[in-house]
Backbone as a ProteinNet text record, in pm:
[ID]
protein_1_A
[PRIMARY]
XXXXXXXXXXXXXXXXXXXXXXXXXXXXXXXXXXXXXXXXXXXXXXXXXXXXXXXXXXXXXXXXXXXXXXXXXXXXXXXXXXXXXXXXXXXXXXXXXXXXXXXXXXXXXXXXXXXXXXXXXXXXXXXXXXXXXXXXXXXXXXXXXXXXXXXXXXXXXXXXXXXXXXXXXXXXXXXXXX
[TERTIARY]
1446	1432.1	1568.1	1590.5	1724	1760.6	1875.2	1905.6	1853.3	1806	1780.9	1864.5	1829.4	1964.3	1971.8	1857.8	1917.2	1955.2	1960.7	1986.1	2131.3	2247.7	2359.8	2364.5	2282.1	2211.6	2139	2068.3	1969.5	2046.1	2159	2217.4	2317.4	2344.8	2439.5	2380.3	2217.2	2111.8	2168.5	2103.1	2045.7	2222.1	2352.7	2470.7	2468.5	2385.9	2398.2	2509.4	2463.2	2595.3	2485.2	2582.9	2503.5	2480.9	2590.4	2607	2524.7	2482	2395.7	2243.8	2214.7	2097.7	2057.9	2197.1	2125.3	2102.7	2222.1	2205.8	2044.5	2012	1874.8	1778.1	1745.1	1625.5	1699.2	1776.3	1817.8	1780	1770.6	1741.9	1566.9	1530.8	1347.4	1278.1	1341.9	1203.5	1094.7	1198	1048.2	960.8	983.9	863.3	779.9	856.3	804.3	701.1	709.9	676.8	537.8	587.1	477.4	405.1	385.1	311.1	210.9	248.9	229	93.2	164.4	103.5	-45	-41	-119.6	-232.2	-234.8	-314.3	-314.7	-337.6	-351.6	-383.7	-349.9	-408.1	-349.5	-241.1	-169.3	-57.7	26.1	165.9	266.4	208.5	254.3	226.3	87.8	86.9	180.3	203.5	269	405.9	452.7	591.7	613.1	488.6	503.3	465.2	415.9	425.8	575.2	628	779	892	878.2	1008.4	930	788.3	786.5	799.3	785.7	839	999.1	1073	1226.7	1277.9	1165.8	1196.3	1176.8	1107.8	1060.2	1168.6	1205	1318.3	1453.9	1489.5	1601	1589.8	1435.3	1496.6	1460.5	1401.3	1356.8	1452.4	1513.1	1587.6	1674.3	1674.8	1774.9	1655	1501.6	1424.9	1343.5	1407.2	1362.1	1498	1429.5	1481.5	1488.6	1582.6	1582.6	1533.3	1408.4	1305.5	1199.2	1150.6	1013.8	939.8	1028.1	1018.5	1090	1091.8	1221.5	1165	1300	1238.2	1228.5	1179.3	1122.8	964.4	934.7	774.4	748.8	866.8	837	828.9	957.9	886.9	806.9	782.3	603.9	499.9	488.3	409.9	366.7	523.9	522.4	422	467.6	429.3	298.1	237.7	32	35.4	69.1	1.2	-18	76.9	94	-23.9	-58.3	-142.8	-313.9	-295.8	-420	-465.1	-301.8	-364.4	-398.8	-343	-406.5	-533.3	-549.5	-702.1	-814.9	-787	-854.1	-893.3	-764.8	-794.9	-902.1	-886.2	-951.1	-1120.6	-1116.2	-1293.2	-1317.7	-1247.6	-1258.4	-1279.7	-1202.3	-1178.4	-1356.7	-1403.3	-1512.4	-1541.1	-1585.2	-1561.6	-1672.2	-1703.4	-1767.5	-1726.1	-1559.2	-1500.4	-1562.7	-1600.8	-1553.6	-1455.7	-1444.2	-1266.3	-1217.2	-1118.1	-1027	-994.3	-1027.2	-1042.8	-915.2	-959.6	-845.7	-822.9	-663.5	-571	-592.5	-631.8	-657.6	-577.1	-426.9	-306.9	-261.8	-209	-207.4	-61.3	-77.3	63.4	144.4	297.2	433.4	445.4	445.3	511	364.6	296.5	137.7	122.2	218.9	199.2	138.6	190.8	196.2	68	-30.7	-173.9	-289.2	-400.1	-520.2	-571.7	-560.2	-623.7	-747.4	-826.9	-908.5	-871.1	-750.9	-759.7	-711.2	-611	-612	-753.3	-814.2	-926.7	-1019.6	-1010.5	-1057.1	-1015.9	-861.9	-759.6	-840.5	-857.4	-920.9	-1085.2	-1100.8	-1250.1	-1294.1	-1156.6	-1191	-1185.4	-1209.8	-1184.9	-1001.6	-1039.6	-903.5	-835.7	-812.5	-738.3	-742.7	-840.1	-791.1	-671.2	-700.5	-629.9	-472.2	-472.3	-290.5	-283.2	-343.7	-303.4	-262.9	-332.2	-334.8	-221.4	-184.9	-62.5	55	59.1	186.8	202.7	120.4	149.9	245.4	133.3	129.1	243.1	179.9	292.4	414.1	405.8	537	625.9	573.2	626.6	655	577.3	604.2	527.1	630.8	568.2	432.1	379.1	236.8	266.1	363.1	421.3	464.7	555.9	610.9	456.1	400.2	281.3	161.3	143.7	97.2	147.3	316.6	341.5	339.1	356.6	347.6	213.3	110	-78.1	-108.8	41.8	4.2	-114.9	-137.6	-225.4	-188.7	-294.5	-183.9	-195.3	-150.8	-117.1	-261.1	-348.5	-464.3	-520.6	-494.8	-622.9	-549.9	-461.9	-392.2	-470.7	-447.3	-495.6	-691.6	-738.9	-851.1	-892.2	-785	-808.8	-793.6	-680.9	-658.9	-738.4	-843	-921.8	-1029.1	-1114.5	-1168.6	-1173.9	-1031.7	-982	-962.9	-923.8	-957.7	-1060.5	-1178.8	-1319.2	-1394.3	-1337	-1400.4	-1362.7	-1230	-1162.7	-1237.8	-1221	-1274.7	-1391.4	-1516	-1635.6	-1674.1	-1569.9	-1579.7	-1519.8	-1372.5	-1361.8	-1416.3	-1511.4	-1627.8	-1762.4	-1793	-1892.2	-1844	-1717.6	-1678.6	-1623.1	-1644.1	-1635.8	-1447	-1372.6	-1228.1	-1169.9	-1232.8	-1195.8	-1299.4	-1306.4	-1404.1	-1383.8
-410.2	-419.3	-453	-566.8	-594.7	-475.9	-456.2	-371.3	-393.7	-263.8	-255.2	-276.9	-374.3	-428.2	-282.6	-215.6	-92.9	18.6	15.8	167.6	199.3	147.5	183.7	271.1	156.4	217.6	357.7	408.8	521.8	586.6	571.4	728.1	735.9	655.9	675.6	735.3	751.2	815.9	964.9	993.7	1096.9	1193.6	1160.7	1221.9	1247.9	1167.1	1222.6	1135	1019.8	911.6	867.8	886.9	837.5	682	634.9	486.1	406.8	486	400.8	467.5	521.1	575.5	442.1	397	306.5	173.9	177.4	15.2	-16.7	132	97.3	96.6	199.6	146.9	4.7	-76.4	-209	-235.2	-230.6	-361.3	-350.8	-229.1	-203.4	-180.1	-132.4	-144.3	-221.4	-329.2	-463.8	-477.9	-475	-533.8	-336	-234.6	-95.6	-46.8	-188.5	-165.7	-282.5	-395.3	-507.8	-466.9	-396.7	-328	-234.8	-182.3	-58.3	-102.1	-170.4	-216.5	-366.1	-417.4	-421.2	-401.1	-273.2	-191.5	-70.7	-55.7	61.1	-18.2	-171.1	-253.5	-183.9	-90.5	-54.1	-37.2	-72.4	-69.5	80.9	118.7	277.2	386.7	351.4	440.4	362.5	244.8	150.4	259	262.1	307.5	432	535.4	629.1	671.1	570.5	551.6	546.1	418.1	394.4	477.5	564.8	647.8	782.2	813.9	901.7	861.2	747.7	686	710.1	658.3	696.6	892.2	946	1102.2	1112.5	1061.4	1121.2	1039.8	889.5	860.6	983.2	1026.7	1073.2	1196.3	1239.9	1380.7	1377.3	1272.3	1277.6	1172.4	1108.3	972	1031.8	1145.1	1181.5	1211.3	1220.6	1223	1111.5	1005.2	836.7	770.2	771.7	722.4	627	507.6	357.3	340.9	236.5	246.1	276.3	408.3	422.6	323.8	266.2	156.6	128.6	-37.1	-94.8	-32.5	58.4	116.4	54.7	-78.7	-129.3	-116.6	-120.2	-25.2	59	169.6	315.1	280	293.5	292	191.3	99.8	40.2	140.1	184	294.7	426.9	458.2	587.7	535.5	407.4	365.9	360.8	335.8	250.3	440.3	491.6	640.4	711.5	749.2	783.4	703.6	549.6	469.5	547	580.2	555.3	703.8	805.9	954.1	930	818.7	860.7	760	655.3	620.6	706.6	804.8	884.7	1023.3	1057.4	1123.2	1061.8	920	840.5	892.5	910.7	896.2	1031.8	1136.4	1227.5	1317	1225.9	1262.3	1263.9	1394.8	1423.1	1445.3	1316.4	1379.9	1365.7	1422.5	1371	1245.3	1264	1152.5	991.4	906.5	800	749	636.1	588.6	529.8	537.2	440.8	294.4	184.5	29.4	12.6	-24.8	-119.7	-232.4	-230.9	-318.5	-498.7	-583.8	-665.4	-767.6	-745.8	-855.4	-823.1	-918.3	-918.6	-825	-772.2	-708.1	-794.6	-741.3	-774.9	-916	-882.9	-974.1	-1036.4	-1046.4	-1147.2	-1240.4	-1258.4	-1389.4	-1498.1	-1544.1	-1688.4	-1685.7	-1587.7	-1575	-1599.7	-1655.9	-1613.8	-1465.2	-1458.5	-1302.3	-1289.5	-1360.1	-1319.2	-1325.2	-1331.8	-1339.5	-1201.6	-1126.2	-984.1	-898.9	-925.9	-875.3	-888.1	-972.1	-975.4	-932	-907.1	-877	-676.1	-631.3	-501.8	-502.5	-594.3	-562.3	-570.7	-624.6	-643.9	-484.7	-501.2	-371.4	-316.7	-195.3	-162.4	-224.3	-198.2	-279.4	-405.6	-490.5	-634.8	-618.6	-563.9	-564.9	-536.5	-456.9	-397	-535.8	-557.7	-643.1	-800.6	-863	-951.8	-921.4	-797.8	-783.4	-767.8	-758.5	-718.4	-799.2	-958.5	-1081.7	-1172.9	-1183.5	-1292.7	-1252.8	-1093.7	-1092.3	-1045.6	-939.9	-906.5	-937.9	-1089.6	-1202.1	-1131.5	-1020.4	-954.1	-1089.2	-1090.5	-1152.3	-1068.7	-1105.4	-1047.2	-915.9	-904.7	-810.6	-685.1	-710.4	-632.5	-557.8	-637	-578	-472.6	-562.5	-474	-337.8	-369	-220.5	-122.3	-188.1	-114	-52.7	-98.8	-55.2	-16.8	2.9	86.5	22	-154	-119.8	-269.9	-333.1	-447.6	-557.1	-654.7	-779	-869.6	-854.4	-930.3	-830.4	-702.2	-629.1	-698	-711.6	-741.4	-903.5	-1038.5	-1126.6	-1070.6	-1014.4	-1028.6	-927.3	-874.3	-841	-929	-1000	-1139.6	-1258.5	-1263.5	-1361.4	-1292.7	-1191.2	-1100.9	-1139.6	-1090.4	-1053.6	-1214	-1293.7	-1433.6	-1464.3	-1460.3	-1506.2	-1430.6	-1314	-1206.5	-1244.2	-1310.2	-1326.7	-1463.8	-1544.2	-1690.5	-1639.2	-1567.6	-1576.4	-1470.6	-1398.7	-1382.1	-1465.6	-1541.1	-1622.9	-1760.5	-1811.1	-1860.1	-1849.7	-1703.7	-1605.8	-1624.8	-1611.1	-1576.1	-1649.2	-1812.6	-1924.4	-1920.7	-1865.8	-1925.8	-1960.5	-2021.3	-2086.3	-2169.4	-2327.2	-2405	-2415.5
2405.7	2261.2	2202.7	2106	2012.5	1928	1955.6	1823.4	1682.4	1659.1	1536.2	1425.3	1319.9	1206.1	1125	1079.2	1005.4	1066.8	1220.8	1255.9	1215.5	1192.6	1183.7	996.8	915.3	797.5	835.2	861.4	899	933.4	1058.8	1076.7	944.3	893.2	817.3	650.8	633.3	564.5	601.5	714	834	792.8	778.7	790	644.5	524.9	371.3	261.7	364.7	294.8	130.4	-3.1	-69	-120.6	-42.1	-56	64.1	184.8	285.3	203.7	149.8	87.4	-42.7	-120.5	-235.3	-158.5	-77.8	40.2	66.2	148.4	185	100.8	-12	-129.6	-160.3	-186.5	-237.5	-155	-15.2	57.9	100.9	73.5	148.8	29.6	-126.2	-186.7	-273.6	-273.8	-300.7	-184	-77	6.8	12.1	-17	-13.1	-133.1	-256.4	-348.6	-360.5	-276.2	-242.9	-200.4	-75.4	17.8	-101.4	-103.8	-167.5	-339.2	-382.3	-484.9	-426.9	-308.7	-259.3	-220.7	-181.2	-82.7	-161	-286.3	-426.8	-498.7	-572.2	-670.5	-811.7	-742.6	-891.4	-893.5	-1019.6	-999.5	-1012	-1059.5	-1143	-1014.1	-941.4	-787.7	-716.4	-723.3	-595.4	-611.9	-742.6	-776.9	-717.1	-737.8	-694.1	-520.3	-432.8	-342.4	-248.8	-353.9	-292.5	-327.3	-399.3	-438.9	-300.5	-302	-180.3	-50.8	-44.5	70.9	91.8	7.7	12.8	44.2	-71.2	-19.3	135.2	194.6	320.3	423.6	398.6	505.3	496.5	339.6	316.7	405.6	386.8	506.4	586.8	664.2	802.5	865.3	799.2	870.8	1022.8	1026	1145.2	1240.7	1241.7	1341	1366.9	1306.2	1367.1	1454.4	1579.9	1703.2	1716.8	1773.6	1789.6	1947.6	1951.9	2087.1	2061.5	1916.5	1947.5	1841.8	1758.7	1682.9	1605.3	1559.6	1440.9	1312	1297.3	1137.2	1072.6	1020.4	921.6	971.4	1084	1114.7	1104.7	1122.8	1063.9	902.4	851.4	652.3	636.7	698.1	646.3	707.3	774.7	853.5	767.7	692.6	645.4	487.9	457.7	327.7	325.9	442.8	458.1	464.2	525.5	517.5	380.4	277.5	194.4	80	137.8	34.8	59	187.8	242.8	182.4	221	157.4	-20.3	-141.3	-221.1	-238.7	-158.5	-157.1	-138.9	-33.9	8.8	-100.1	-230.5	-282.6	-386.6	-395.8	-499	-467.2	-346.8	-321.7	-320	-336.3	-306.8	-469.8	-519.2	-739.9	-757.9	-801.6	-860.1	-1018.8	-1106.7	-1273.4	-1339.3	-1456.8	-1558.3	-1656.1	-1651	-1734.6	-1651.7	-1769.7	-1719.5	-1713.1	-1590.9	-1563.7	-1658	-1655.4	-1795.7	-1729.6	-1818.4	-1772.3	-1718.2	-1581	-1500.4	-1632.4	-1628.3	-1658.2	-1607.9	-1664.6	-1591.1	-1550.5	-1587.5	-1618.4	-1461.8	-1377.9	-1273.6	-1229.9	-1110.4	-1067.4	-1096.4	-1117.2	-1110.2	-1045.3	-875.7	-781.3	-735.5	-861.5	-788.2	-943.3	-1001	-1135.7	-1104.1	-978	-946.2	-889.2	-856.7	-755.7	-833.9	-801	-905.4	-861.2	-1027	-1017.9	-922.7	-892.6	-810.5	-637.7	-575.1	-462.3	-404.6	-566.5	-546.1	-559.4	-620.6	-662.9	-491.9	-423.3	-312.4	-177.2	-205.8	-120.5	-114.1	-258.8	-291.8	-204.9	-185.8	-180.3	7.6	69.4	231.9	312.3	417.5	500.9	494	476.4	491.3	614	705.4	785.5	827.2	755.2	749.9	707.8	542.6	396	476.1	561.5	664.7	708.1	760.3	850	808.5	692.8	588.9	531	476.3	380.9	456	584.6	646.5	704.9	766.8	756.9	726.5	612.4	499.9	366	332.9	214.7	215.7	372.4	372.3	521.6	555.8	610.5	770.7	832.2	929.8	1024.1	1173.8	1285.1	1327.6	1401.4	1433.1	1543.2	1610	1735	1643.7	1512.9	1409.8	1318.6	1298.4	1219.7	1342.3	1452.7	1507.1	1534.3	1584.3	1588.9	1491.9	1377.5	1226.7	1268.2	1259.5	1299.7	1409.9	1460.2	1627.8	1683.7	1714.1	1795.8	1849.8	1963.1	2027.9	1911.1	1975.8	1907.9	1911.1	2040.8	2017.3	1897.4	1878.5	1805.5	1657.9	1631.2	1455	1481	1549	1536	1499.6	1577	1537.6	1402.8	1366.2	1174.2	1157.1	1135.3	1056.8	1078.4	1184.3	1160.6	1061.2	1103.9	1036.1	857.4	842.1	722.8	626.2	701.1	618.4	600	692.2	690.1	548.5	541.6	442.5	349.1	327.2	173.4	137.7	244.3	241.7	178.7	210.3	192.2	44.7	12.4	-122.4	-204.2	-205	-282.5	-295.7	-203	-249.3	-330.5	-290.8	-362.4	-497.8	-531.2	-686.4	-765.3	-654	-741.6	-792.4	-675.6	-684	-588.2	-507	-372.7	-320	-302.5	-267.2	-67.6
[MASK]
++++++++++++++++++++++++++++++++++++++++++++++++++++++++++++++++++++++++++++++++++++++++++++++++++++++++++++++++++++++++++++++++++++++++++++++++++++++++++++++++++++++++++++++++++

C-alpha cells in the first residue's frame, strides 16, 4: 500500500495540533459536506453530518491505523454511517404533524444539475446511491470506493451498473432524460 498523503496530518490531529486540525476540515470538508448532502438531500443535516464527522476524527484520530485503510475511506466511511444513522431515524420519526415542505431550490454544490437527477439520485437503492456518489461525485477510483463500502471491487461495479440503469429508468419515467 502507498503511503497515505494525510497520515502525517492525522497523527499530527491525534497529538492535539490545532493547526493540523483546521488543515484537515480545509482540505476534507467539501467533499464531507458533498457526500453528505447527497445521501440526506439536505443541506442543514449535510452540515450537521460534517461538523460530527470532524468531532469523531478529532478524538478518535489516534485509533486510525495506516494499512487498515487510506483515511480518506475511513472519514468517508465514518460520514455514510452517521447519514445512514439519521436516515434511519427519519423512518423511525412517528407524528401527527405534517412534514414541513421540502425546500425545492437545489443544494449548494448541485446549481449546475437538473433538479431532477437529485431528486432521483434520492429515490435509488441506498447503496447504489454510495456507490454512485463516491464515484462520480466525489471522484473516488472504484478500489477507493469499494474499500470505503467494504466490499470488493466487482461488488461496487455491479452497484454502479445497477445504480445507472435505475437513474436512467427514472429519469426517463420523469421526462428529464431521453
Amino acid at each position: 500500500m502507498s503511503a497515505d498523503p494525510d497520515e502525517e496530518l492525522v497523527r499530527r490531529v491525534a497529538a492535539g495540533d490545532p493547526a493540523a486540525v483546521q488543515t484537515l476540515v480545509a482540505r476534507k470538508l467539501p467533499r464531507i459536506l458533498s457526500l453528505a448532502a447527497r445521501m440526506l438531500g439536505d443541506a442543514a443535516e449535510a452540515e450537521d453530518v460534517a461538523q460530527e464527522t470532524f468531532v469523531r476524527i478529532w478524538r478518535h484520530a489516534s485509533s486510525w491505523r495506516r494499512g487498515n485503510a487510506r483515511f480518506d475511506s475511513w472519514i468517508h466511511r465514518v460520514t455514510l454511517n452517521l447519514c445512514y444513522d439519521r436516515l434511519r431515524r427519519r423512518r423511525e420519526l412517528v407524528t401527527d404533524d405534517l412534514p414541513e415542505m421540502v425546500d425545492p431550490a437545489p443544494l449548494p454544490d448541485a446549481s449546475e444539475e437538473p433538479r431532477g437527477i437529485e431528486q432521483a439520485l434520492q429515490s435509488i437503492a441506498p447503496r447504489q446511491r454510495e456507490a454512485i456518489i463516491l464515484v462520480y461525485y466525489q471522484e473516488m477510483s472504484n478500489i477507493e470506493a469499494a474499500a470505503t463500502l467494504e466490499i470488493s471491487v466487482d461488488a461496487l461495479e455491479s452497484l454502479l451498473a445497477r445504480g445507472r440503469r435505475a437513474l436512467q429508468m427514472i429519469l426517463v419515467r420523469d421526462g428529464v432524460h431521453d
